[in-house]
py3Dmol code that shows the C-alpha trace and the ligand (Angstrom):
import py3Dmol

protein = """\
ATOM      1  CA  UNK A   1       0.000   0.000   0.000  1.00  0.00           C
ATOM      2  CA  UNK A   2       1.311   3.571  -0.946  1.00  0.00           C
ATOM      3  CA  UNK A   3       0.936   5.941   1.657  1.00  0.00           C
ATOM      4  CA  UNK A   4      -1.112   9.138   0.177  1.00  0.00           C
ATOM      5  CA  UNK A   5       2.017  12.246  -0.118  1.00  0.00           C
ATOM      6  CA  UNK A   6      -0.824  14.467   1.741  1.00  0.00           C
ATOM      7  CA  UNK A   7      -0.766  12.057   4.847  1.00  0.00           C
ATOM      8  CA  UNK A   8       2.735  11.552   4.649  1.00  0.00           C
ATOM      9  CA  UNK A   9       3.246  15.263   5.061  1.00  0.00           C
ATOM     10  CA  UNK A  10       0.684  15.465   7.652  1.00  0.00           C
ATOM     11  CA  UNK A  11       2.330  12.789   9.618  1.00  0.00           C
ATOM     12  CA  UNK A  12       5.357  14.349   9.623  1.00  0.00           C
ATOM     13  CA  UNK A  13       4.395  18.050  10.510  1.00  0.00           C
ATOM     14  CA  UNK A  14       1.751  16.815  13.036  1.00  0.00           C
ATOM     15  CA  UNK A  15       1.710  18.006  16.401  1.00  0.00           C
ATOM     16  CA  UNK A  16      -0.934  15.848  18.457  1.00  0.00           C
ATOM     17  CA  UNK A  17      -2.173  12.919  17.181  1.00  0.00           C
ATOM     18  CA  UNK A  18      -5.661  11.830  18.709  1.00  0.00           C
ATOM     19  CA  UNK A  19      -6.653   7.972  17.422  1.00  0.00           C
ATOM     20  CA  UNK A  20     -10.078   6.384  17.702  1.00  0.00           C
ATOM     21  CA  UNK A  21     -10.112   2.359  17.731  1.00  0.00           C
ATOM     22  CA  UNK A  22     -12.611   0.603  17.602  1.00  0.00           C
ATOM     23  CA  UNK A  23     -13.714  -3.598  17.176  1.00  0.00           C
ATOM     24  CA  UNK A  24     -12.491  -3.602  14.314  1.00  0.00           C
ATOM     25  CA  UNK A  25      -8.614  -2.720  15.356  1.00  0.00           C
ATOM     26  CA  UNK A  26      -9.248  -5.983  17.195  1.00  0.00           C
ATOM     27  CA  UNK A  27     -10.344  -8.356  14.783  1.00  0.00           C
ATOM     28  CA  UNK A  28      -7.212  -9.827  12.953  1.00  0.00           C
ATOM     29  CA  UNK A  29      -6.329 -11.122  16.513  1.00  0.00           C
ATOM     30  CA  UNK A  30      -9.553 -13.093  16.807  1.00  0.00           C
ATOM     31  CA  UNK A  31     -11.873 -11.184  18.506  1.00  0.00           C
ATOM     32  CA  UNK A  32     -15.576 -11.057  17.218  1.00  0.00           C
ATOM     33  CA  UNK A  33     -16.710  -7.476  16.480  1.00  0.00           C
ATOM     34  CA  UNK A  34     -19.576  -6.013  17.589  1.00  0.00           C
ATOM     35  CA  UNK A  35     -21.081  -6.021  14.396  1.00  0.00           C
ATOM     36  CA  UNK A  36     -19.649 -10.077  14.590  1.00  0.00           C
ATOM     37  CA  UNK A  37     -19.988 -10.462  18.272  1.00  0.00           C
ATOM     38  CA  UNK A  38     -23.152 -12.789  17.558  1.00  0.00           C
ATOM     39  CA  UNK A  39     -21.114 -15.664  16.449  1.00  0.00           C
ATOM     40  CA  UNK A  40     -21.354 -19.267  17.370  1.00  0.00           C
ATOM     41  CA  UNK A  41     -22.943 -19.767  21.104  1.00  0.00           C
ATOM     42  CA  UNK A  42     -24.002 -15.943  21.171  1.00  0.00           C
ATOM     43  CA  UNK A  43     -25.353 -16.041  17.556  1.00  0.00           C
ATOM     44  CA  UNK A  44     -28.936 -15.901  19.486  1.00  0.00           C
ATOM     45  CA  UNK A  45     -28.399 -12.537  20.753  1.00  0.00           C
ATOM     46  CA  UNK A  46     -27.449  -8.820  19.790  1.00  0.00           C
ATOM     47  CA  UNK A  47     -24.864  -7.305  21.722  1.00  0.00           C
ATOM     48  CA  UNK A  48     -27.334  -4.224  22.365  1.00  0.00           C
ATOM     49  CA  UNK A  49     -29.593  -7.060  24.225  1.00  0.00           C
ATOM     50  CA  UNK A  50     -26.373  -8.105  26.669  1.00  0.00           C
ATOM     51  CA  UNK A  51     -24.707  -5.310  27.219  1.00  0.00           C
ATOM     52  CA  UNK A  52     -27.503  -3.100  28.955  1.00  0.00           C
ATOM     53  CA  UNK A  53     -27.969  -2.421  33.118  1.00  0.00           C
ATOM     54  CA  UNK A  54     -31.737  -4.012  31.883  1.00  0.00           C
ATOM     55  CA  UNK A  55     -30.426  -6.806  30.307  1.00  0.00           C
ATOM     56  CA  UNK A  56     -28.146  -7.401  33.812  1.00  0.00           C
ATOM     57  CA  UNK A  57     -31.080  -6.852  35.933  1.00  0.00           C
ATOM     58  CA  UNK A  58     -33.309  -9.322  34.370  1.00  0.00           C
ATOM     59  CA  UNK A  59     -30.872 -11.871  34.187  1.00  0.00           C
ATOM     60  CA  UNK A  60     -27.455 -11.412  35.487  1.00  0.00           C
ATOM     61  CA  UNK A  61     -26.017 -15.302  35.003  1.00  0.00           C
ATOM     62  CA  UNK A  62     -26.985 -14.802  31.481  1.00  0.00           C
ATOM     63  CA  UNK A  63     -24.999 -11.687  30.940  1.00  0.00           C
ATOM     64  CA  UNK A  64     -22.005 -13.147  33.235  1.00  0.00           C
ATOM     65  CA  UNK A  65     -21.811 -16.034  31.212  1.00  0.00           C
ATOM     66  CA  UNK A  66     -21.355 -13.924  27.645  1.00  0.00           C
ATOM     67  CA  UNK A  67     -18.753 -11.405  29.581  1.00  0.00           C
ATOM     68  CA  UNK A  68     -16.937 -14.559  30.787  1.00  0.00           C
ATOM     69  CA  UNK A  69     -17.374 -16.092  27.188  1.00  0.00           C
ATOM     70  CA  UNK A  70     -15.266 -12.424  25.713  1.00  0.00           C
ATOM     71  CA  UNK A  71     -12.684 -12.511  29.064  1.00  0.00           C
ATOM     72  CA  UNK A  72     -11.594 -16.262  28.046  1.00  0.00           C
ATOM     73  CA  UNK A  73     -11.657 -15.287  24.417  1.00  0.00           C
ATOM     74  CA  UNK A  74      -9.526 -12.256  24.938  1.00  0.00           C
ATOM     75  CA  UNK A  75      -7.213 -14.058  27.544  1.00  0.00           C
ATOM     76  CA  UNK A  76      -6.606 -16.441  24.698  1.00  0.00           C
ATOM     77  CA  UNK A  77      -5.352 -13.952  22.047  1.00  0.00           C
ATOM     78  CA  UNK A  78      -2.411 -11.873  21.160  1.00  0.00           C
ATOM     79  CA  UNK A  79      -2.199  -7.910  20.312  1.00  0.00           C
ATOM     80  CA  UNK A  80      -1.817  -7.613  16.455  1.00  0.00           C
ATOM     81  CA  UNK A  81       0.639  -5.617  14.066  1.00  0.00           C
ATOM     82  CA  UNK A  82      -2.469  -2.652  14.492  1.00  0.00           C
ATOM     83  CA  UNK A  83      -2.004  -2.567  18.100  1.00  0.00           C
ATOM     84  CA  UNK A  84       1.926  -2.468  18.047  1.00  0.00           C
ATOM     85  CA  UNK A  85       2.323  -0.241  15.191  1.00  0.00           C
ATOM     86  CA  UNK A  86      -0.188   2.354  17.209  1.00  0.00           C
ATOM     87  CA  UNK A  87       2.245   1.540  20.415  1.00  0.00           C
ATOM     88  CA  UNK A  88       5.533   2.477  17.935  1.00  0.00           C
ATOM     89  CA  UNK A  89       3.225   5.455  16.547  1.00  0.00           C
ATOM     90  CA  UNK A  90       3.336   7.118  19.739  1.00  0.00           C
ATOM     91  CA  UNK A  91       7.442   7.090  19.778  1.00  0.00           C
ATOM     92  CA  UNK A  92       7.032   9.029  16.249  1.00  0.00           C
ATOM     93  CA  UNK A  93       4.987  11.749  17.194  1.00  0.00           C
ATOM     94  CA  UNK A  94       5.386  14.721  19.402  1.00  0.00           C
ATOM     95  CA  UNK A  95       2.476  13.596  21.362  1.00  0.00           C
ATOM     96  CA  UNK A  96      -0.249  10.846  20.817  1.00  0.00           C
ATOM     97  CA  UNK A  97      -3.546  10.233  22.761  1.00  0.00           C
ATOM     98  CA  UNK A  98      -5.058   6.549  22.296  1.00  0.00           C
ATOM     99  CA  UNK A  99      -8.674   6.596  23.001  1.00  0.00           C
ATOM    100  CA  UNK A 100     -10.356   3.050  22.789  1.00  0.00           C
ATOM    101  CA  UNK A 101     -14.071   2.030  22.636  1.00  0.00           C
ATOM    102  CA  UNK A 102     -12.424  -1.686  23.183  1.00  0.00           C
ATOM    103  CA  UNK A 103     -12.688  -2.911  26.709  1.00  0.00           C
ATOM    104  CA  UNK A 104     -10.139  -5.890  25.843  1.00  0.00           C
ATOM    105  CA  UNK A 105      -6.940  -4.399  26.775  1.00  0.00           C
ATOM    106  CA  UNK A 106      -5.205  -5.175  23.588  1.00  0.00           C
ATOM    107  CA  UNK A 107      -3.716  -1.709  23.556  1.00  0.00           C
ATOM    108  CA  UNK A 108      -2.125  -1.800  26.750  1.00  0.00           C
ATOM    109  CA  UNK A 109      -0.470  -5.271  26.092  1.00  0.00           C
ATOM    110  CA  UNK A 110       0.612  -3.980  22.683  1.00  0.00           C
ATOM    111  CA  UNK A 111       2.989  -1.787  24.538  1.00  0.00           C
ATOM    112  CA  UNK A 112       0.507   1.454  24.479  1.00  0.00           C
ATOM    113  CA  UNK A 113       0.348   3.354  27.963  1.00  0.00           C
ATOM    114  CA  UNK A 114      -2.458   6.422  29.025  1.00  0.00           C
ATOM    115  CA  UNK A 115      -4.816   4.514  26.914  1.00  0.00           C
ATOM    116  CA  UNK A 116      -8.214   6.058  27.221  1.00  0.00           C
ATOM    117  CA  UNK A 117     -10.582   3.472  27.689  1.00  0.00           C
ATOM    118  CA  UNK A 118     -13.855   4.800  26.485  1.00  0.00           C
ATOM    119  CA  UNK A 119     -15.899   2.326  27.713  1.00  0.00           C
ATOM    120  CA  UNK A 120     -14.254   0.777  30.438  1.00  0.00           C
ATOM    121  CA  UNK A 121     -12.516  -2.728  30.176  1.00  0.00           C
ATOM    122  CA  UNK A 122     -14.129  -6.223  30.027  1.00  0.00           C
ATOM    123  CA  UNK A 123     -11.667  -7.426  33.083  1.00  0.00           C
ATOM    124  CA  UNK A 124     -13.007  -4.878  35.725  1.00  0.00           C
ATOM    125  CA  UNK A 125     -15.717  -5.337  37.833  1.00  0.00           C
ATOM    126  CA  UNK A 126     -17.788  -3.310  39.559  1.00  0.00           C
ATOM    127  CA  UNK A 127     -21.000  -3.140  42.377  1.00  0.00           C
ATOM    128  CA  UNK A 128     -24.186  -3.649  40.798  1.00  0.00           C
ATOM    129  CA  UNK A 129     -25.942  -2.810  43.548  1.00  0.00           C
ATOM    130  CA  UNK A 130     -23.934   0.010  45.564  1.00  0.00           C
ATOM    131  CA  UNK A 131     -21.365   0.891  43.748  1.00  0.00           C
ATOM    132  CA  UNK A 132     -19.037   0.017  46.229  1.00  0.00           C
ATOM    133  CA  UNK A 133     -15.710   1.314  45.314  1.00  0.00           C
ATOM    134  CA  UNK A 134     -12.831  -0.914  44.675  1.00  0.00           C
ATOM    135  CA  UNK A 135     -10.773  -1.581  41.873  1.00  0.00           C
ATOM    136  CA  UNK A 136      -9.088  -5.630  41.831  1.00  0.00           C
ATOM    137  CA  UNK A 137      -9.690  -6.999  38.232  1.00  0.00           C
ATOM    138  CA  UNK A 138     -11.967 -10.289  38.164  1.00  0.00           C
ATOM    139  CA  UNK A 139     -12.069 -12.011  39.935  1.00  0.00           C
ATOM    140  CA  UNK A 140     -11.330  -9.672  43.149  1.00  0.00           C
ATOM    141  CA  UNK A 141      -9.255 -12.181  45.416  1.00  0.00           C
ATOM    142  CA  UNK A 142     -11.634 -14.073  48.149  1.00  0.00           C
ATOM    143  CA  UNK A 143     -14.775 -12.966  46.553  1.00  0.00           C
ATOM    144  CA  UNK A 144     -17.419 -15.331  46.812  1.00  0.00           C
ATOM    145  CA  UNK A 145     -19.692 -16.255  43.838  1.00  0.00           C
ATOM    146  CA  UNK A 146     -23.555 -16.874  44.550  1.00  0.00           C
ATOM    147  CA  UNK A 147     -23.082 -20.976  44.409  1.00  0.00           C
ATOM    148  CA  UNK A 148     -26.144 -21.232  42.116  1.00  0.00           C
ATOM    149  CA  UNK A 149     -25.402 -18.563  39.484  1.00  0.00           C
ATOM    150  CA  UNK A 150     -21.656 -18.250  39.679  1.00  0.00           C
ATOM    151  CA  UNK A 151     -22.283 -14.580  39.981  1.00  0.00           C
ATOM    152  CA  UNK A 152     -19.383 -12.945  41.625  1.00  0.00           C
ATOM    153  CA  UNK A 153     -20.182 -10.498  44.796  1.00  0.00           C
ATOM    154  CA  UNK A 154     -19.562  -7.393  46.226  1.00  0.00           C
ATOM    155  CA  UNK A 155     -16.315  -7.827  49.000  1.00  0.00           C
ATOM    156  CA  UNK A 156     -18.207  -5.073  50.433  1.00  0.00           C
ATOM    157  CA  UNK A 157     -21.436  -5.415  50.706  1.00  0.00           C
ATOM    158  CA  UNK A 158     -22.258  -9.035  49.292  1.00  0.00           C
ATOM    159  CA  UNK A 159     -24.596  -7.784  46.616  1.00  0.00           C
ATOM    160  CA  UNK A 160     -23.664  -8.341  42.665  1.00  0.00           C
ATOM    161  CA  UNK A 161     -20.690  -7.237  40.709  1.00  0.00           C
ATOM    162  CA  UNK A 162     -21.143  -6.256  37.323  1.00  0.00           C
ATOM    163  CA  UNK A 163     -18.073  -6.442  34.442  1.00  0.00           C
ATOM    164  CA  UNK A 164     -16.485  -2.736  34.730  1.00  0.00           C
ATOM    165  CA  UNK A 165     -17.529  -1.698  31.318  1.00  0.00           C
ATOM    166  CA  UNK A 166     -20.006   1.054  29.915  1.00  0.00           C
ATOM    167  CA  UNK A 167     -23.508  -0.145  29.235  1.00  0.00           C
ATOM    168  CA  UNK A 168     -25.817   1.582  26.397  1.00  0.00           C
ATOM    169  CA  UNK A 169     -27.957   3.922  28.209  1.00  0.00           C
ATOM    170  CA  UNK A 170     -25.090   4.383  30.768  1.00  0.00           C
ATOM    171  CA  UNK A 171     -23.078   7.946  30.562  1.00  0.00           C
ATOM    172  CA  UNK A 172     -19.662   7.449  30.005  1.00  0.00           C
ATOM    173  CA  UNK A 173     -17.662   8.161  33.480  1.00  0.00           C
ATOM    174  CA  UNK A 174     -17.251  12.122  33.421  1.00  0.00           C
ATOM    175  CA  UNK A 175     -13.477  12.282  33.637  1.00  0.00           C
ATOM    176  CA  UNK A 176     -12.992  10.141  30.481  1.00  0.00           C
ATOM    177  CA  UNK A 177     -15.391  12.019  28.680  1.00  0.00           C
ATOM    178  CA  UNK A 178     -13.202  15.065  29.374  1.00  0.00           C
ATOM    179  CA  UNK A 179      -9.934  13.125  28.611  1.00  0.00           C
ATOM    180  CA  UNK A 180     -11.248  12.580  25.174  1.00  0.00           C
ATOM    181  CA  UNK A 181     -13.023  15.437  24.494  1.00  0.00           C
ATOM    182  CA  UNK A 182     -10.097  17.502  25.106  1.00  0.00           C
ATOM    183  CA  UNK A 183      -7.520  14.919  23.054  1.00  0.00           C
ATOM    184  CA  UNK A 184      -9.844  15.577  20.004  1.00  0.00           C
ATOM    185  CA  UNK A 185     -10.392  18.943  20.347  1.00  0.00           C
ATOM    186  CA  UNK A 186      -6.465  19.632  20.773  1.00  0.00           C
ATOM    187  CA  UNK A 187      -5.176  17.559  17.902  1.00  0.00           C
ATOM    188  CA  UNK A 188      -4.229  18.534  14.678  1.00  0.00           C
ATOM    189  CA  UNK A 189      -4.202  14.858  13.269  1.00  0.00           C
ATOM    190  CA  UNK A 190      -6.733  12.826  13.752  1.00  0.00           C
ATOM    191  CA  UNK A 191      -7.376   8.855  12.919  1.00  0.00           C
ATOM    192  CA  UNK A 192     -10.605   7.019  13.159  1.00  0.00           C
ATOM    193  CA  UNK A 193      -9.355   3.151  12.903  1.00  0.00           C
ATOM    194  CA  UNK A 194     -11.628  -0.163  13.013  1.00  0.00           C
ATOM    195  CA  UNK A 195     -14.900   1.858  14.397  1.00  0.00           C
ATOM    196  CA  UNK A 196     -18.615   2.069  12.472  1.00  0.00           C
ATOM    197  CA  UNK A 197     -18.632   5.338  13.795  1.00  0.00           C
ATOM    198  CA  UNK A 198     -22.022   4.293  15.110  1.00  0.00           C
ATOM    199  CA  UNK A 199     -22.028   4.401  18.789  1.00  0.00           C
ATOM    200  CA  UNK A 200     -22.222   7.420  20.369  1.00  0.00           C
ATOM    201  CA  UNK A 201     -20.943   9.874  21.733  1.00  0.00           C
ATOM    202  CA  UNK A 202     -17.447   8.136  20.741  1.00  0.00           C
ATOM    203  CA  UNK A 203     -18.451   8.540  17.136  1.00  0.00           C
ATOM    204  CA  UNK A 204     -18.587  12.189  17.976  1.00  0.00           C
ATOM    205  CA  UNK A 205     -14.885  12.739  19.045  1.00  0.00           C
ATOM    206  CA  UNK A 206     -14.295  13.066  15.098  1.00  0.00           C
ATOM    207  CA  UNK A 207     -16.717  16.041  14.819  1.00  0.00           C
ATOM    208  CA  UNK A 208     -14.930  17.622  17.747  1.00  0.00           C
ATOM    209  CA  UNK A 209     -11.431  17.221  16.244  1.00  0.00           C
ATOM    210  CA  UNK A 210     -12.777  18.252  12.461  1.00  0.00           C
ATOM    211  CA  UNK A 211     -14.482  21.373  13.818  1.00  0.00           C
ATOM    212  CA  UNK A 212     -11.356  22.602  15.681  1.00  0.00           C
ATOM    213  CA  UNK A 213      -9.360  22.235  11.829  1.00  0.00           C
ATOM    214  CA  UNK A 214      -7.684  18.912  12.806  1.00  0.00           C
ATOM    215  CA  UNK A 215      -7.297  16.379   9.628  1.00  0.00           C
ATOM    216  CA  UNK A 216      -9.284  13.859   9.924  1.00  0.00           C
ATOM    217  CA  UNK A 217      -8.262  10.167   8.596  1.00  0.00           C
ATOM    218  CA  UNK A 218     -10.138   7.283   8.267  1.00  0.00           C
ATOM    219  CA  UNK A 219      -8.633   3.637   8.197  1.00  0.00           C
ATOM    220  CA  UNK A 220     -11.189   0.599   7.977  1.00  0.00           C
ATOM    221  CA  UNK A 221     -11.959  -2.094   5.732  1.00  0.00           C
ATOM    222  CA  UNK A 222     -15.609  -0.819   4.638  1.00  0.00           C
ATOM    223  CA  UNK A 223     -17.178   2.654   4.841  1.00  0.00           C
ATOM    224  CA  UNK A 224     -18.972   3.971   7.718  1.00  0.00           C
ATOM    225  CA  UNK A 225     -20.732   7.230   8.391  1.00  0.00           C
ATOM    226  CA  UNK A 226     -17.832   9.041   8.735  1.00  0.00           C
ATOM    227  CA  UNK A 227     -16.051   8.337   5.353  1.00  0.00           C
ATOM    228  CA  UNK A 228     -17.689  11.413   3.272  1.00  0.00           C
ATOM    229  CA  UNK A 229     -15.872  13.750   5.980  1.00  0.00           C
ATOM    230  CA  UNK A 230     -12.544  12.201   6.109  1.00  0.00           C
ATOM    231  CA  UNK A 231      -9.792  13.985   4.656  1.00  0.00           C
ATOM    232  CA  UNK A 232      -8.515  10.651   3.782  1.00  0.00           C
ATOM    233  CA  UNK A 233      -9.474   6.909   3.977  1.00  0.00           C
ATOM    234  CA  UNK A 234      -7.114   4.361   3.635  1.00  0.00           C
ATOM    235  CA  UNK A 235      -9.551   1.195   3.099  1.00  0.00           C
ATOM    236  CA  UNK A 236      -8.360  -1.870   4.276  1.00  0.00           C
ATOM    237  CA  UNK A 237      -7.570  -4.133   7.390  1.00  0.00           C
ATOM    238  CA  UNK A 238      -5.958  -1.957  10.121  1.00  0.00           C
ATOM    239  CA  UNK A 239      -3.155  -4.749  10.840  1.00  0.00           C
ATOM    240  CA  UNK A 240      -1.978  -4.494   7.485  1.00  0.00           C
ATOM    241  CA  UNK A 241      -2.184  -0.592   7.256  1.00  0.00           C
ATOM    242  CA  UNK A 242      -0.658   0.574  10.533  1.00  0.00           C
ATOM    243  CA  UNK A 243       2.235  -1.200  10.422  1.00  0.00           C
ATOM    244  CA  UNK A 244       3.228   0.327   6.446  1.00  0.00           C
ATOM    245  CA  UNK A 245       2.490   3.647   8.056  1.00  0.00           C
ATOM    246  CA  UNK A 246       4.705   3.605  11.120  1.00  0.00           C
ATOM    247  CA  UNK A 247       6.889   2.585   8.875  1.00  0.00           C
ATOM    248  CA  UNK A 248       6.895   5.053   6.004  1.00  0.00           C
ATOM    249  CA  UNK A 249       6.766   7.968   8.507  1.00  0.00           C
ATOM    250  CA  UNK A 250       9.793   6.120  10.277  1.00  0.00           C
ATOM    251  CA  UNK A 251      11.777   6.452   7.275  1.00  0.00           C
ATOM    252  CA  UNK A 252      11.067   9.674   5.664  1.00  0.00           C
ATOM    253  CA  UNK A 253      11.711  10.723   9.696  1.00  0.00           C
ATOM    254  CA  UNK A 254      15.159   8.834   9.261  1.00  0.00           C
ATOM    255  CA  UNK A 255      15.931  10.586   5.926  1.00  0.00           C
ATOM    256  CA  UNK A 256      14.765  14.200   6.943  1.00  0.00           C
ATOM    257  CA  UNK A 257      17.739  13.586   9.910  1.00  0.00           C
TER     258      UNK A 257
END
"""
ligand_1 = """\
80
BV8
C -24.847 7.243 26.428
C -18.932 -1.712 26.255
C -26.196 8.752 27.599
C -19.814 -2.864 26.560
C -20.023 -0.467 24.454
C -26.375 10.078 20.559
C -25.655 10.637 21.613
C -25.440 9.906 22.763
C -25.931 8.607 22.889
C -26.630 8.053 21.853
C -26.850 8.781 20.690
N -27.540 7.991 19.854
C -27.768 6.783 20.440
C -27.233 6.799 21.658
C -27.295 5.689 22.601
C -26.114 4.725 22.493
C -25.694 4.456 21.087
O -24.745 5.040 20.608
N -26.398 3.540 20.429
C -26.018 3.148 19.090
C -26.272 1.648 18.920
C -26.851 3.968 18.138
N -25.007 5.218 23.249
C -24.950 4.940 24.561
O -25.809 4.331 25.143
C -23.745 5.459 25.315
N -24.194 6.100 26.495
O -24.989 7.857 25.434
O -25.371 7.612 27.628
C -26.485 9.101 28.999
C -26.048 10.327 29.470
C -26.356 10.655 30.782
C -27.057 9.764 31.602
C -27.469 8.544 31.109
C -27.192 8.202 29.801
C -22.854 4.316 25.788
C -22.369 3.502 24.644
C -21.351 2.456 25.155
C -21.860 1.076 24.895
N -20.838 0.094 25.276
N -19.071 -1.330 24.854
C -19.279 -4.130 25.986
O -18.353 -4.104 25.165
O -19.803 -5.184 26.375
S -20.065 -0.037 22.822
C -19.672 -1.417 21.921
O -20.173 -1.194 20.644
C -18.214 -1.624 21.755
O -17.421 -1.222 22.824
C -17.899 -0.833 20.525
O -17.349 0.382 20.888
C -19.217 -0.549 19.928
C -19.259 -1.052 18.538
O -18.603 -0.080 17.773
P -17.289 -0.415 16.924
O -16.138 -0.459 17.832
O -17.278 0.551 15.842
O -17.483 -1.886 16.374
P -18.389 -2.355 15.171
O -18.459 -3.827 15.241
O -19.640 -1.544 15.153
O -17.579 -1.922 13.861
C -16.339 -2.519 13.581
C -15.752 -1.744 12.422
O -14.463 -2.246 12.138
C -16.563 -1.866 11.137
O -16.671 -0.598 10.534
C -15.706 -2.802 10.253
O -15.796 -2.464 8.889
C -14.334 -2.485 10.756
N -13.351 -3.558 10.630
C -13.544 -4.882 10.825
N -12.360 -5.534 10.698
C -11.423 -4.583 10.424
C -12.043 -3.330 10.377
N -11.372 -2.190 10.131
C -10.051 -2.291 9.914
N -9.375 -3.460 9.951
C -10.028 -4.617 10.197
N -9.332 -5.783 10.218
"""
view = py3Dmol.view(width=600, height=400)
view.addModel(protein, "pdb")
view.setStyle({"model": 0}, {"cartoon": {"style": "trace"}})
view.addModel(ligand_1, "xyz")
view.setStyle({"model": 1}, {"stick": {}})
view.zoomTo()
view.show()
């Protein structure tokens, strides 16, 4: 793949980068995406049925069982050249903020640090009930599971935990919101990678950066909603595209020296 002259030059003369990943930056390392997550056992349901606070209440073993189903997934696969070549990106550029709407943690074991998890991660847990505050990852050491459902419980106060991710219909937690708003709004560069652009408000983040004068590129192996305003697309699968830009902008860094 050639890498567009324009984006080269805007790579190299960028300031702050802001990226938005989404499923799809996930998918060449095996993990379903939403638009996929249906497959096999979960074929039955939508993701918008699971991953709701109504959907808990009404049956929480149900919805434990799916989030268990994606943490064994995810345990079982490896960051992909996407995820690394966004961790190398961040060496490249003056400054790069990596906002997710991935709970899996791919990111973070790719090597990529202040990653701003947009809605949450699929290995946290939280209090259903009281919102108890703690923060061990599942499944918090000597917590006992309701014997009949498996359900894990609060160490505090005994009632449910939920997974520590963001629900539709749930806000996304305040400070993030700012994190990201502010990352789009201050970047002059600004990739939208592996995301239908479709959930919101993450799919907003792009407005935010465009309307500030940031360029605006899009990287994903269909179009989406935000393709007619993208300075650029580069169409195709994220693992394969990353990794030839890190590298071009590598080089041309290496010859400008
Ligand atoms: C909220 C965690 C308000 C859970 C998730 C307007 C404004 C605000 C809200 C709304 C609005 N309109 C509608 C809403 C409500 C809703 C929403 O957006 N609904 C959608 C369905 C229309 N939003 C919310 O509910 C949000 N909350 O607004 O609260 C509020 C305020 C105050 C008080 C109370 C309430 C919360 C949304 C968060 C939902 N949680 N995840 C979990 O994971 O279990 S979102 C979930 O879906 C995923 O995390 C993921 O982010 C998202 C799916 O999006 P994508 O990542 O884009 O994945 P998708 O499968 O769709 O697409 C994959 C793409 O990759 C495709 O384009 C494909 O072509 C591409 N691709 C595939 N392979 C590759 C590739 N590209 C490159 N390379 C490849 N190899």
């Amino acid at each position: 793949m050639a890498v567009p002259a324009a984006l080269q030059a805007a790579l190299a003369n960028a300031r702050q980068v802001c990226v938005l990943t989404g499923a799809g930056v996930s998918a060449e390392s095996g993990v379903p995406t939403f638009r996929e997550a249906g497959t096999g056992l979960w074929a039955q349901y939508s993701p918008h049925e699971l991953a709701t606070p109504e959907a808990f209440a009404r049956d929480p073993a149900l919805v434990w069982r799916w989030y268990r189903w994606r943490r064994d997934l995810v345990a079982g696969v490896e960051p992909n050249p996407g995820h690394r070549a966004l961790a190398r990106l961040a060496e490249l550029v003056p400054s790069l903020a990596l906002v997710t709407q991935n709970v899996d943690g791919l990111h973070q074991r790719a090597g990529s640090s202040g990653v701003i998890e947009y809605h949450g991660n699929l290995f946290g847990n939280r209090c259903f009930e009281n919102g108890c505050d703690f923060s061990e990852a599942d499944p918090p050491t000597g917590t006992a599971a309701d014997p009949a459902s498996g359900i894990p419980l609060c160490p505090r106060c005994g009632g449910m935990l939920r997974p520590g991710v963001v629900w539709f219909g749930e806000p996304i937690p305040s400070r993030t919101l700012r994190l990201a708003d502010d990352a789009a709004a201050a970047c002059d560069l600004f990739f939208s990678i592996g995301t239908s652009a479709l959930v919101w408000p993450a799919a907003g983040l792009a407005e935010i950066a465009a309307r500030r004068g940031a360029t605006v590129i899009e990287i994903n192996r269909e179009t989406t909603d935000l393709s007619g305003r993208a300075a650029c697309r580069l169409q195709g699968k994220s693992g394969e595209i990353l990794p030839e830009l890190v590298n071009c902008l590598a080089r041309n860094r290496q010859h400008s020296l």
